[in-house]
C-alpha positions as CSV (number, residue, x, y, z in Angstrom):
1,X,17.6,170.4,92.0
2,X,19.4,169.7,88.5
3,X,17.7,169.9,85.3
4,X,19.2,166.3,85.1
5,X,17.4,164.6,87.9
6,X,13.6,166.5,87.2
7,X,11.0,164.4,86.6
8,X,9.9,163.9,82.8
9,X,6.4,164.4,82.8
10,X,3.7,165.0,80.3
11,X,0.3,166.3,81.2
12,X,-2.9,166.4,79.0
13,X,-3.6,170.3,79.2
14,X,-6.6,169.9,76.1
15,X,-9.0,171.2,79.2
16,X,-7.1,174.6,79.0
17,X,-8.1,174.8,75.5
18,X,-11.6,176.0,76.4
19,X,-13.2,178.4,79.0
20,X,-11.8,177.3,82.1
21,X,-14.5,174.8,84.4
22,X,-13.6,172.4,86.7
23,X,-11.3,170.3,85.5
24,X,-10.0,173.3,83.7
25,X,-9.2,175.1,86.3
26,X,-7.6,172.0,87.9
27,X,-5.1,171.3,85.3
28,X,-3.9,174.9,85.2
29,X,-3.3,175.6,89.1
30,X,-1.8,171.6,88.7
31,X,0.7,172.5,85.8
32,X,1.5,175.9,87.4
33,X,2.3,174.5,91.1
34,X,4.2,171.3,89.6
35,X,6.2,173.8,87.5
36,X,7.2,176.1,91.0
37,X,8.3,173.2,92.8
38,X,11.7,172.7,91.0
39,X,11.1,169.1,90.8
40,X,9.0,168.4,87.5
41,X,10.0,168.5,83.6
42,X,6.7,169.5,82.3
43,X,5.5,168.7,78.9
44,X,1.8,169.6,77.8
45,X,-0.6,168.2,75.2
46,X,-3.2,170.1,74.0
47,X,-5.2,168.1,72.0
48,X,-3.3,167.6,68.9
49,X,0.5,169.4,70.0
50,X,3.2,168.9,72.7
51,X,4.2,172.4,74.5
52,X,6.1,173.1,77.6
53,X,4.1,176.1,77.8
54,X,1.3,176.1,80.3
55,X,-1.5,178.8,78.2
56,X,-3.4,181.0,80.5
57,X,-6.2,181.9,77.5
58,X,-8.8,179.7,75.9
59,X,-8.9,179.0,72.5
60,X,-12.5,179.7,71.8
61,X,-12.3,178.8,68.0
62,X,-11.9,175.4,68.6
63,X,-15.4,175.5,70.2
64,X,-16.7,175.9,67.1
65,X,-14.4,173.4,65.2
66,X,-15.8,171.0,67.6
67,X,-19.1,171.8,66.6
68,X,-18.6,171.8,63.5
69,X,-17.2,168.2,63.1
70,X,-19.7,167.1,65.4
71,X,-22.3,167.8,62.6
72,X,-20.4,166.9,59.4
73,X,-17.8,163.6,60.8
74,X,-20.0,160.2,61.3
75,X,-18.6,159.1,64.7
76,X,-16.4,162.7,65.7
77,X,-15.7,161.1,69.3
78,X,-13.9,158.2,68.1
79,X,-12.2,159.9,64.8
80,X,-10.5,163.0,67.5
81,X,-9.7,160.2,69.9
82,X,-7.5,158.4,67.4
83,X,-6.2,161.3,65.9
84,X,-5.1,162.6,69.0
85,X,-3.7,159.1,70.1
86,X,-1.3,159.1,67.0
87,X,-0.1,162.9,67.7
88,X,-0.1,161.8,71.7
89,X,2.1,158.5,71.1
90,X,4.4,160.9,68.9
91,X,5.2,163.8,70.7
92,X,5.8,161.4,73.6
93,X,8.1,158.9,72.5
94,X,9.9,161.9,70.9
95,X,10.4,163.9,74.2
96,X,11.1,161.1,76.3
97,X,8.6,161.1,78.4
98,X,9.0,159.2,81.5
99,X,5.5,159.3,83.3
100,X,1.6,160.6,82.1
101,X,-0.5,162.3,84.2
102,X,-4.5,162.2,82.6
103,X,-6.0,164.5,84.9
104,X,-9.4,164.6,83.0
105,X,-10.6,160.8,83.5
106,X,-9.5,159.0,79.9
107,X,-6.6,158.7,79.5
108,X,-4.5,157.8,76.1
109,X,-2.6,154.4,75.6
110,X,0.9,154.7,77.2
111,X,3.2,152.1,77.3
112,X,5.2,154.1,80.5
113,X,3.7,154.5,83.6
114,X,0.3,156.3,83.9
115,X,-1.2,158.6,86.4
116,X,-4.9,159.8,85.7
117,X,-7.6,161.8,87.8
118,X,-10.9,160.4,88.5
119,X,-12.7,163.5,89.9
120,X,-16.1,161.9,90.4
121,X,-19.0,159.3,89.5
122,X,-21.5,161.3,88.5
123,X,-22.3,159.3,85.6
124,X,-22.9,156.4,87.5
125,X,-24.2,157.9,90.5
126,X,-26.5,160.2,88.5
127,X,-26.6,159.3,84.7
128,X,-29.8,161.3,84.5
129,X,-28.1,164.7,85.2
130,X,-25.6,164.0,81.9
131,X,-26.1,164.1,78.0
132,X,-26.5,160.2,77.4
133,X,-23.5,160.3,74.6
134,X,-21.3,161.3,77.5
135,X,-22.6,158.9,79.6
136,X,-22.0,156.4,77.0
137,X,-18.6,156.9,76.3
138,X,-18.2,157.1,79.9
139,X,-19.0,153.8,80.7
140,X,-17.2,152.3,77.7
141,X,-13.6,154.4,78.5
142,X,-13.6,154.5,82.0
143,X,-13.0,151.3,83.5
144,X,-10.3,150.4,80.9
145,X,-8.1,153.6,81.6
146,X,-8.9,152.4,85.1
147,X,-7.1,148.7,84.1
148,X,-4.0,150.4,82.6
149,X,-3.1,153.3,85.4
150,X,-0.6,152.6,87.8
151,X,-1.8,155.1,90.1
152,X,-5.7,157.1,90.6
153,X,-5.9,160.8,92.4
154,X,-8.7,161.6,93.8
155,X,-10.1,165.1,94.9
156,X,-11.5,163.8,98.1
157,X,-11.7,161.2,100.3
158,X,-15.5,160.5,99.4
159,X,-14.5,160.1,95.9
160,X,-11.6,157.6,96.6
161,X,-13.9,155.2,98.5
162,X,-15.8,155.4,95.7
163,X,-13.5,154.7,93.2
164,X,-12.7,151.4,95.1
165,X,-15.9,150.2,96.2
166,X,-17.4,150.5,92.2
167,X,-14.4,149.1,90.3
168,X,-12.8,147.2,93.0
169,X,-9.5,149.2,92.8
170,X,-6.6,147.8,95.5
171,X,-6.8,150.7,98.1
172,X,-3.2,151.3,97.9
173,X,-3.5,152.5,94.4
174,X,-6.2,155.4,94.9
175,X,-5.0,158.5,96.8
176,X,-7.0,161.9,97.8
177,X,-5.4,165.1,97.3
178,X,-7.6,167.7,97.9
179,X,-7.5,171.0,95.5
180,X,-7.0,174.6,96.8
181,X,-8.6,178.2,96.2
182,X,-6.0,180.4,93.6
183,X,-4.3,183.4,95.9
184,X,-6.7,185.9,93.7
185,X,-9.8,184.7,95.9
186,X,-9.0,187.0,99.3
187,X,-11.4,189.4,101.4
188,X,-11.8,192.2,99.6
189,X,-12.9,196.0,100.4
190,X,-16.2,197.7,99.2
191,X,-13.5,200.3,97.5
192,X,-12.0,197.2,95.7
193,X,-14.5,196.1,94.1
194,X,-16.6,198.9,93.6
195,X,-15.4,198.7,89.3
196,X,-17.1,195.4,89.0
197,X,-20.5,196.3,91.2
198,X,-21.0,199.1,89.4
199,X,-20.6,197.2,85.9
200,X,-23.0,195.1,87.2
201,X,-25.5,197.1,88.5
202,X,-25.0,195.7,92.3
203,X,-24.2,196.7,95.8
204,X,-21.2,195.1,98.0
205,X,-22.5,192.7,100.8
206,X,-26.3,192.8,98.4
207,X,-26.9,190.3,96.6
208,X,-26.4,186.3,96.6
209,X,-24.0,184.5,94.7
210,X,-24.4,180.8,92.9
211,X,-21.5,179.5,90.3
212,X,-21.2,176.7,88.6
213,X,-22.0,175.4,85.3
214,X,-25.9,175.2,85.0
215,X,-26.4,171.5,84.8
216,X,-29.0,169.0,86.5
217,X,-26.2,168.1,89.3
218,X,-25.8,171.3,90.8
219,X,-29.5,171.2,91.9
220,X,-30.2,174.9,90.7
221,X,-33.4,174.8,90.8
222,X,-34.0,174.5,94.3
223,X,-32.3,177.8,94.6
224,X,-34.4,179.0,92.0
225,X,-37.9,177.8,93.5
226,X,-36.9,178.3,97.3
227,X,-35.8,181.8,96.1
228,X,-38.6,182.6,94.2
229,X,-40.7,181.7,97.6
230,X,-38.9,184.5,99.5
231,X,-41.1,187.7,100.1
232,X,-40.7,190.6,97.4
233,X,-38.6,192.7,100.0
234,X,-35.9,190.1,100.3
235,X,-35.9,189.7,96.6
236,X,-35.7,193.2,95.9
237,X,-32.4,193.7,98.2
238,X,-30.6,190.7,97.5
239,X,-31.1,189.5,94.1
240,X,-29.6,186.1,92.7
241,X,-26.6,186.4,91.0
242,X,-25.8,183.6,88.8
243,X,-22.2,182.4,87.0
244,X,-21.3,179.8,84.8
245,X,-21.6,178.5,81.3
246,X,-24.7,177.5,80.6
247,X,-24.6,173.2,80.6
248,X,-27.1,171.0,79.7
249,X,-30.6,169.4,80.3
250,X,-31.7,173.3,81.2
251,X,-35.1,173.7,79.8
252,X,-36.9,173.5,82.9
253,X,-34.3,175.4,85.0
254,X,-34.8,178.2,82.6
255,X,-38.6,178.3,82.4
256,X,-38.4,178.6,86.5
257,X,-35.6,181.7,86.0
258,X,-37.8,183.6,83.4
259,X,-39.8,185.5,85.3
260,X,-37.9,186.4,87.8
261,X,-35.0,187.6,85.2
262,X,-37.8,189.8,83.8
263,X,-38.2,191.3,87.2
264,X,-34.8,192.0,87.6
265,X,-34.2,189.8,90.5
266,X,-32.3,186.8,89.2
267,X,-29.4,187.4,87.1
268,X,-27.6,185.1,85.3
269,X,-23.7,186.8,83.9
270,X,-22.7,183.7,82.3
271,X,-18.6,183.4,82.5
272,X,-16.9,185.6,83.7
273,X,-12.9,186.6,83.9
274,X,-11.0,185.9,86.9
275,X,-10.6,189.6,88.5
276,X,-14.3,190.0,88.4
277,X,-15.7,187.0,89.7
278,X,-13.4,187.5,92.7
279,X,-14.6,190.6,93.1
280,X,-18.1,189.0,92.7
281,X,-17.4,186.4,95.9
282,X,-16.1,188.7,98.2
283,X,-18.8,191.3,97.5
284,X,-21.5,188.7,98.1
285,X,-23.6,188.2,101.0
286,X,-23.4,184.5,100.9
287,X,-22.6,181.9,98.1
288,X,-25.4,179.2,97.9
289,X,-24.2,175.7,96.5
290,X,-26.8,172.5,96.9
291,X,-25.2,170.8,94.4
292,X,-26.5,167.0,95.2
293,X,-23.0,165.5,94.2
294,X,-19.4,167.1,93.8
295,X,-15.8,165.5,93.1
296,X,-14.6,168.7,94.9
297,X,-16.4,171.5,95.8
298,X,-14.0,174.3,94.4
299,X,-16.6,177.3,94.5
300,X,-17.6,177.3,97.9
301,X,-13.9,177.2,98.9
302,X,-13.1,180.2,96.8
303,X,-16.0,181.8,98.0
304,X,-14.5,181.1,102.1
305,X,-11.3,182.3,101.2
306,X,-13.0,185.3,100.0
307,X,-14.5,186.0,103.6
308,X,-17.7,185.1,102.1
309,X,-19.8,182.7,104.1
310,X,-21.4,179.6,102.0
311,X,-24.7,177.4,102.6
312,X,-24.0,174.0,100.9
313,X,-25.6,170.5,100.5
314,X,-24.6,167.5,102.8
315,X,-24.0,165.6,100.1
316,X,-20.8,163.5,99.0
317,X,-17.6,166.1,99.1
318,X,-18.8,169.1,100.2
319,X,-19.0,168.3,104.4
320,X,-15.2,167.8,103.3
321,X,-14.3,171.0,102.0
322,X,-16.2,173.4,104.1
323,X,-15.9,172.0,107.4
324,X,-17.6,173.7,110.1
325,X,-17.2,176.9,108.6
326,X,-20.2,176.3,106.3
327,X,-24.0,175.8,106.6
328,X,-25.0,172.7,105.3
329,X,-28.5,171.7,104.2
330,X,-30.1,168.9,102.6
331,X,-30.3,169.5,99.0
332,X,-33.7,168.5,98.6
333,X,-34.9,170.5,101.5
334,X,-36.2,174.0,100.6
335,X,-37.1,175.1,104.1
336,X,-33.9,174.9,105.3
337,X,-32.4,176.6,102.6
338,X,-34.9,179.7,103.1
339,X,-33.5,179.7,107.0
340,X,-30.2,179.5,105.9
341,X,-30.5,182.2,103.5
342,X,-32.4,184.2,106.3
343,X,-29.9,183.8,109.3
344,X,-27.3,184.7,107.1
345,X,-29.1,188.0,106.2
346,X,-30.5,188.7,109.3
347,X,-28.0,187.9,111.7
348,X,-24.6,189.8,111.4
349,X,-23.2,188.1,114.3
350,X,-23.7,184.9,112.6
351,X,-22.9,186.2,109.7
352,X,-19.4,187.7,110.8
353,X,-18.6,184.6,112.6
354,X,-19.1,182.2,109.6
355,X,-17.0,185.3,107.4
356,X,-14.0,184.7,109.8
357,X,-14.2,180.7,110.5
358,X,-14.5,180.6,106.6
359,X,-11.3,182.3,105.8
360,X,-9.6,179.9,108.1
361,X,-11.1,177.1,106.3
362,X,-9.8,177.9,103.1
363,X,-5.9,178.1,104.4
364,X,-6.0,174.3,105.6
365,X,-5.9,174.3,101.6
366,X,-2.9,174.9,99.4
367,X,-2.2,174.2,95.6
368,X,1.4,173.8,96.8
369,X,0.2,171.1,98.9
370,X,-1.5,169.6,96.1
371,X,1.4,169.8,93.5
372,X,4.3,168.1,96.5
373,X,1.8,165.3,97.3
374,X,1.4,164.6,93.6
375,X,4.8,164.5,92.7
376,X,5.0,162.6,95.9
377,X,2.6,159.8,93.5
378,X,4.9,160.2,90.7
379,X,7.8,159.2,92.1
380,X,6.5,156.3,94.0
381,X,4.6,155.0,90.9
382,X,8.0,155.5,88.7
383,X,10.4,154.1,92.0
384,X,7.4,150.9,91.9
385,X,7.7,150.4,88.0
386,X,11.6,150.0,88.3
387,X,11.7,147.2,90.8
């Protein structure tokens, strides 16, 4: 394809500005896969610059600017909004930019055609398990980005019928396009990851895995309390690994951890690099995930394409993502989380057979996929706008 007939797009990247979560990781494997298919002009905003380079390390100072204006500028949401409108609206009109693709819900004023991302409604399905600022703003921002796109992607199915049942969105304006594990989540041998376990003080195929930002949503502490339940044997030879940045609203998730971090049994790493949590999913027994809402579901699907085999809630996306391949639970249902944990353990036909179905599961998923059916909504939004 020539340079000449690429599509001009620009793509808020701010979320690769700081340690990579969800949406993060999103935007990256997005940018990266619209880059490989020949077919997109990408552009990238990062908060207050244009760049057509896609960066692959946070910036972890600007943490701390945020924090800082936080404490010292009256209003800092609204004062960065409009300073990065102003530097948004310039570097846009100045590199011709012919579409804008918001994948992080709020979008910037755009008088071309916009695209944005609406990866879930968590802060109307569960304001309780968010910071009520964010909640706030939320509920102001949201619905009038959702006026001025031409298009909505979803992550899921589930998501897109809820996009349209809440606001009322025309069906043909919402499509699901579902996200895909990163080519660094594979089966791995004992040999392979044998660096990382013994950094960590663990043993390949011993231990049991939970990632994920530790926030109300992803239901934690049922893990926590059905874990601490188990008998002291099972604790000792599979302790609880957990990864992710710690959230909010976790004071009484922590006071449940304590005492078992003191013995040793539950371990929380906070974030880690790529190469070793892959090494961490495919050297765990099992990844548990009864998170009671998801736009997505990424972890589980990294740990299946890791030949790890997941337990996961019934809830919203998740029956989506891991198929038959994973055992699902209902999240509030402590009983059969201790089964599942203990069939997985116990049971190495089972456990084999969910290892294999897993891997499978993960390859009906692709971020090539993802980045030709997106382009696919670019240039039926742009061919729309012109007649």
């Amino acid at each position: 394809m020539s340079e000449d007939s690429r599509l001009r797009i620009g793509l808020n990247a701010s979320a690769l500005l700081f340690p990579l979560t969800g949406i993060g990781q999103y935007t990256k494997n997005l940018a990266e896969a619209l880059v490989a298919t020949g077919e997109v002009d990408l552009h990238l905003f990062y908060m207050t610059a244009w760049s057509s380079e896609i960066r692959t390390k946070p910036l972890r100072r600007i943490t701390k600017l945020k924090e800082f204006i936080k404490k010292v500028v009256p209003h800092p949401y609204a004062v960065s909004r409009f300073i990065q409108q102003v530097k948004f609206t310039q570097g846009a009109r100045a590199r011709g930019i012919a579409l804008y693709h918001e994948p992080n819900f709020l979008s910037h004023e755009f008088s071309n055609p916009i695209v944005i991302s609406a990866h879930d409604l968590s802060w109307i399905r569960f304001p309780e398990t968010h910071p009520p600022e964010r909640v706030a703003i939320m509920n102001r921002l949201f619905p009038r980005c959702l006026e001025r796109a031409d298009h909505v992607i979803t992550d899921a199915a589930f998501i897109r019928d809820e996009v349209i049942a809440e606001f009322g969105v025309s069906p043909d304006r919402v499509t699901s396009i579902p996200l895909a594990a990163r080519r660094i989540f594979r089966p791995r041998s004992a040999a392979e990851c044998a660096r990382v376990m013994s950094a960590r003080d663990l043993s390949y195929r011993r231990f049991i895995l939970c990632v994920g930002t530790l926030e109300p949503r992803k239901n934690l502490e049922l893990m926590i309390r059905t874990y601490a339940a188990m008998p002291a044997d099972f604790r000792r030879r599979f302790p609880l690994v957990l990864v992710g940045m710690k959230g909010w609203l976790t004071s009484s998730l922590e006071a449940v951890m304590q005492p078992l971090i003191s013995l040793g049994q539950v371990r929380p790493l906070g974030f880690t690099s790529d190469d070793d949590l892959a090494a961490l999913y495919a050297s765990a027994k099992m990844l548990v995930y009864p998170s009671i809402y998801e736009g997505f579901g990424l972890p589980p699907l990294e740990a299946m394409a890791s030949g790890t085999p997941v337990i996961v809630s019934t809830r919203s996306t998740l029956p989506e993502v891991v198929g038959s391949a994973g055992i699902q639970i209902d999240p509030s249902d402590e009983v059969a989380l201790r089964e599942a944990m203990l069939r997985l353990t116990d049971d190495p036909i089972l456990w084999e057979q969910q290892a294999k179905a897993s891997v499978v599961q993960a390859g009906r998923f692709s971020w090539e996929r993802c980045a030709q059916e997106t382009v696919a909504i670019y240039r039926h939004v742009l061919n729309r706008t012109k007649s």
